[in-house]
N, C-alpha and C positions, 0 to 999 in steps of 0.2 A: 577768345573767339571760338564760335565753334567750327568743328573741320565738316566741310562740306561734302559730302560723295555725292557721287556721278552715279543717277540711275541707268541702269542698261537694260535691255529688255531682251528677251531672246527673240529671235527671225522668225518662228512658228507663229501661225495665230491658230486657235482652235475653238470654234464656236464663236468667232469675233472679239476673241480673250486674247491678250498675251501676256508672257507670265517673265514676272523679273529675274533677271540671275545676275543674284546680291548675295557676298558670303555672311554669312549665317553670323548672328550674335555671339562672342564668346560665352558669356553667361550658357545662354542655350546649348552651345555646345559642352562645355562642362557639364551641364546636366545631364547629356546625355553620357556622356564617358564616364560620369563616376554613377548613373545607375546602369552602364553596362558591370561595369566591374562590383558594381554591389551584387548583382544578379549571379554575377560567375560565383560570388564568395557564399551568398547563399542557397545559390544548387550544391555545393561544395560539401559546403556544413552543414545540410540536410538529408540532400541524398547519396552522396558520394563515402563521407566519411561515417563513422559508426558513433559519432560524439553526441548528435542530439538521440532523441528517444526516434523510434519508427509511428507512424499512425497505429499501428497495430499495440506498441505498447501502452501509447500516451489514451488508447481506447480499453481497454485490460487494466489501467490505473486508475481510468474513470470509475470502473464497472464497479473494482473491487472496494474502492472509499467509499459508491452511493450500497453498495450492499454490506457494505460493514455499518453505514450508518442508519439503514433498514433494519440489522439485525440489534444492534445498540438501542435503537429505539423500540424495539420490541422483544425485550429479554423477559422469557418467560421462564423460569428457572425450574419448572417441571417438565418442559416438551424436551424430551434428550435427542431429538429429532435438530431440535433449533441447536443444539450444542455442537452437533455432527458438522453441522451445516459449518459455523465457526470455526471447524477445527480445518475446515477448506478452503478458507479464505484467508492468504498471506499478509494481510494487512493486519487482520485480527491477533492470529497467530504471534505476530511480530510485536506488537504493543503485549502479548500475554508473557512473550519470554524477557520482555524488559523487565515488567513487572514482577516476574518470577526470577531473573538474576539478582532483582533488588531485593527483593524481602523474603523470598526459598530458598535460594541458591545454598544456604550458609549451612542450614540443617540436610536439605534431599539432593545434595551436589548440584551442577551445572549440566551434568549430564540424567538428571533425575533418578542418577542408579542408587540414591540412599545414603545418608550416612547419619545421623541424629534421628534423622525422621526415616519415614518409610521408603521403601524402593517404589517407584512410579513407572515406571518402562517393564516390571513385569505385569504377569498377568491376575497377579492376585490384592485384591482388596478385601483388606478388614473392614473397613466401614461402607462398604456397598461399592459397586463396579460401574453400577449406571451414573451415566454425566449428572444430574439432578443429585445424585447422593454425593458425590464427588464437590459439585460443589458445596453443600450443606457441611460436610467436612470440614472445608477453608472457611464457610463463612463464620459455622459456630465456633471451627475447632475444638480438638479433643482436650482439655484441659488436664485430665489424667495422665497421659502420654506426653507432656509437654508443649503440645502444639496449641497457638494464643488462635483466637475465633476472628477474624480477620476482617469481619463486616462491616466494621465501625471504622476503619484504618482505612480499609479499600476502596468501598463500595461494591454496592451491585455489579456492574461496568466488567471495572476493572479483577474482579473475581472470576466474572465469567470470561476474562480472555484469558485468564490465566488458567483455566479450567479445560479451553479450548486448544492451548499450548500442550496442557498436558495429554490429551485426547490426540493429539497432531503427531504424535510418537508412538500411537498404536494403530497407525493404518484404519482403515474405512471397518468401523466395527468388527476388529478381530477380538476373538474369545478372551473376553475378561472374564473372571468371575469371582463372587464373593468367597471368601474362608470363612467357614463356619466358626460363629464364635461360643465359644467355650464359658460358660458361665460356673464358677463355681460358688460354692455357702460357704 
């Protein structure tokens, strides 16, 4: 059987209306209590606590993926301008030191202060100082010297971030320069 309730009506009338006062549906009311308390948990875990990201980062993580994938798609490996630019952007950066822990690390250390291979954190290059020669280095590598040409292992891409890693450790074009190379008969 179903249970019958008693309509009641409040004593006001307004506009020729009167309005019932009947308690409220459970259902209804659960809804509202568990989206109060969803609200309290997700002001909480957004703005209160430091767990999610801020607008300000989650807009900074946009910027630097769609400009790293501007500059990806347009790697021109003679603009040392475009390299600079790479060596700015931390997303870049961060995919070149993977790259470079995996397959450098072993010869130019972790800290690119040299051991097999050259020292890369000073300021002197043998095979040319500008980003453009730098990478031609990695891609052809020196075969004489030991170092394998890297173009066909890497690729384009992944050359120039690791190009850009190493550019990332000498500050906004500070004084690199070539050493004069010495040729003898």
């Amino acid at each position: 059987m179903a249970k019958k309730t008693e309509i009641t009506l409040r004593e006001h009338v307004y506009d020729g209306i009167q309005e019932y006062d009947q308690k409220l549906p459970n259902w209804w009311l659960f809804t509202l209590y568990a989206a109060i308390v969803f609200s309290v948990g997700y002001w909480f875990y957004h703005f209160q606590s430091s767990i999610s990201a801020t607008d300000g980062e989650r807009v900074e993580a946009q910027m630097n993926r769609i400009e790293r994938i501007k500059l990806a798609n347009s790697i021109d490996v003679t603009d040392n301008d475009l390299f600079w630019k790479m060596a700015a952007n931390s997303d870049i950066v961060a995919s070149g030191e993977a790259t470079f822990m995996a397959n450098c690390a072993a010869c130019h250390k972790s800290d690119l202060s040299g051991d097999i291979g050259e020292n890369l954190v000073d300021n002197q290059w043998k095979h040319g100082h500008l980003p453009a020669n730098i990478y031609a280095t990695v891609y052809d590598g020196v075969l004489e010297k030991g170092m394998p040409n890297w173009g066909n292992l890497l690729g384009q891409q992944k050359i120039a971030e690791v190009v850009a890693f190493i550019l990332s450790k000498h500050g906004d074009r500070e004084k690199m320069e070539s050493e004069a190379v010495v040729k003898t008969d």
